[in-house]
C-alpha positions in Angstrom: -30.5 116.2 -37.9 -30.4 112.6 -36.0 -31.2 109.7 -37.9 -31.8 107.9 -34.6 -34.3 111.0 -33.2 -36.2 110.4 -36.6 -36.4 107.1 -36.7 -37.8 107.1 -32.7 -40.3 109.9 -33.7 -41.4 107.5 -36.6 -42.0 104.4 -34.2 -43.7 106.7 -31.9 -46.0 107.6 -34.5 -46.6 103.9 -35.4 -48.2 103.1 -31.5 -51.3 104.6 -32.5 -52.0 106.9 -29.7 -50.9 109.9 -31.3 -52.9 112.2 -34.2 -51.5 112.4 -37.7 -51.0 116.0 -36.6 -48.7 114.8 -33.8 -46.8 112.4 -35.0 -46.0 115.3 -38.1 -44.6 117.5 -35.4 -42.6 114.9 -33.3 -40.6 114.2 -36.4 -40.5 117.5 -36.9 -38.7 118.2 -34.2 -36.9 115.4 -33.9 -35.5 116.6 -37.9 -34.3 119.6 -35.9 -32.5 117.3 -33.0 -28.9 117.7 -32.1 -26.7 114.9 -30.9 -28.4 115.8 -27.3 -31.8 114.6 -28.7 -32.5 119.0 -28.4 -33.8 121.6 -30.9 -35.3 124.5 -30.3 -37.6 126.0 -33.4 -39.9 128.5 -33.4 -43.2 127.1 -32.9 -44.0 129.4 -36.2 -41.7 127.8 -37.9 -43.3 124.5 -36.9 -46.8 125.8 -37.5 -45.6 126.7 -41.3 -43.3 123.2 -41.9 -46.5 121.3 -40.6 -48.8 123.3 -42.6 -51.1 123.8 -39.4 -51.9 127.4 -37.1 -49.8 128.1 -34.2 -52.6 127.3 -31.5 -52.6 123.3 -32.7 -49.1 123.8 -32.3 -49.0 124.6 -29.0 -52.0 122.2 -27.7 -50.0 119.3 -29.7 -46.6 120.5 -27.7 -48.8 119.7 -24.6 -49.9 116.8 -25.6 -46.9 115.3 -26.6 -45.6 116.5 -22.9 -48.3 114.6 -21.3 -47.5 111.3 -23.0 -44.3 111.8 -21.5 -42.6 112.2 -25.3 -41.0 115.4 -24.9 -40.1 118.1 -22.6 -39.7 121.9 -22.8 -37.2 124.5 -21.2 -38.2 128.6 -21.7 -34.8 130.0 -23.3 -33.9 133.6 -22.0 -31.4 135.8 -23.1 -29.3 138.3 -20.7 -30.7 141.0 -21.6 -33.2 140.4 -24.4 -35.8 138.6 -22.3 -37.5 135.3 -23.2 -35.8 133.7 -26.4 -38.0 131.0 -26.9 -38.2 127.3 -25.8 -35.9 124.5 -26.3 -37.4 121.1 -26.5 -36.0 117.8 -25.7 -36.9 114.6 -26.8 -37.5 111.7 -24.4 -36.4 108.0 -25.7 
């Protein structure tokens, strides 16, 4: 976990522009940040820590992309395919 993610994520929410739903899932994520300001959980296991469906999710992961918070690299394994996504957050 980085303090310093969180805290970000919590200023971020704090501008205004973003819905309570959001600003839930950027700290989220940003509770799941490495020192490289990078996590990569499930977006079920989002979808059940933020107590909303997978499709919000996913259309808040694109909003959040828009607004220039975030960004997202597909993960895929050597053999097994895709592994997920790894998301990055943008200070």
């Amino acid at each position: 976990m980085s303090w310093e993610a969180t805290s970000w994520a919590r200023q971020c929410g704090a501008s205004g522009q973003l819905s309570p739903g959001e600003v839930l899932l950027l700290i989220l994520l940003a509770d799941h940040a490495d020192e490289d300001w990078s996590c990569y959980p499930s977006q079920e296991r989002l979808a059940v820590d933020s107590n909303q469906g997978e499709r919000t999710v996913r259309r808040q992961i694109g909003r959040l992309r828009e607004l220039g918070l975030i960004a997202t690299e597909t993960r895929y394994g050597e053999s097994r395919g895709r592994l997920g996504m790894r998301y990055y957050l943008l200070r």
